[in-house]
C-alpha positions in Angstrom: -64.1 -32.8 -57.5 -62.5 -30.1 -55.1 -64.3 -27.5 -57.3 -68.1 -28.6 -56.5 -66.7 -29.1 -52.6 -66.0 -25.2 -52.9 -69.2 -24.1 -55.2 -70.9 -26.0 -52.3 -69.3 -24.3 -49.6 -70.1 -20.8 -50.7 -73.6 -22.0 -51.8 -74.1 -23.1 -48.1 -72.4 -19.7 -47.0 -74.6 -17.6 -49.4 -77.8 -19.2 -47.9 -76.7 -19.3 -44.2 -76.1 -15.3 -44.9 -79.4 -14.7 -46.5 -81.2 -16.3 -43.7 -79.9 -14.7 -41.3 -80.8 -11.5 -43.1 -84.3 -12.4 -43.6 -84.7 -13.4 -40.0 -82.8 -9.9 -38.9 -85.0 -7.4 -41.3 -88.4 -9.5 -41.9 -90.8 -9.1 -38.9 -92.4 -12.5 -37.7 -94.7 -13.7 -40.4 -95.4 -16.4 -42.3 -93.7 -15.4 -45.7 -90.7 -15.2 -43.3 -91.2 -18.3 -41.9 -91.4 -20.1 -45.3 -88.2 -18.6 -46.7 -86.2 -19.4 -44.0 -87.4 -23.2 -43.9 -86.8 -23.1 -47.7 -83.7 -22.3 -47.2 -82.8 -24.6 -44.1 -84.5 -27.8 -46.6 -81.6 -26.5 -49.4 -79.0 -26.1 -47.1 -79.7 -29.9 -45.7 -80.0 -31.4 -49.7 -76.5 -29.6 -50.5 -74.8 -30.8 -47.4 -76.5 -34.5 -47.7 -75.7 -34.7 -51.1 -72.6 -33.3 -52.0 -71.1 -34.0 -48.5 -72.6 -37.3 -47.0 -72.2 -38.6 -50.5 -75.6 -39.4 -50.8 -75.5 -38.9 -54.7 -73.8 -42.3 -54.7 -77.0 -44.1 -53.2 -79.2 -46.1 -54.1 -82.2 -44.5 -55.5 -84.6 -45.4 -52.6 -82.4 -43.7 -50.1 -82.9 -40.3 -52.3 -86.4 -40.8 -52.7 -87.3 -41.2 -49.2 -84.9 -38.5 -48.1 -86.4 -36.1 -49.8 -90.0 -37.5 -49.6 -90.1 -37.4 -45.6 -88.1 -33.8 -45.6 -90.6 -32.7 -48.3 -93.8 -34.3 -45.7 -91.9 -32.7 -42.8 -91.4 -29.4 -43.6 -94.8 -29.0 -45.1 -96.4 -30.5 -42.0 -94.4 -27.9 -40.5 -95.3 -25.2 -42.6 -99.2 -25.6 -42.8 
């Protein structure tokens, strides 16, 4: 248990790094744009899921999670 709580952690660590590193050496574009928002929609699943303990419920409440994040960040996107 207190092993995926710290594979998380660095996982969310490792991300927050690399966007900030695509935001600092990337100019403003939209391959930019998309990597970073990748990113951001990982960060929220491994925060939601490991840490809100959203693994544990029901089915509906994962589908819809990720269905509206998924309708969100492409409406976003495009």
């Amino acid at each position: 248990m207190k092993k995926t709580l710290f594979i998380t952690y660095g996982l969310l660590i490792v991300l927050t790094a690399s966007t900030a590193l695509i935001s600092n050496t990337m100019s403003v574009s939209r391959l930019a744009i998309i990597l970073i928002m990748g990113l951001s929609v990982l960060k929220f699943l491994l925060v939601s899921f490991e840490f809100m303990e959203l693994k544990k419920a029901n089915a509906f409440w994962k589908v819809s999670l990720i269905s509206v994040l998924g309708l969100i960040v492409l409406g976003l996107v495009l």
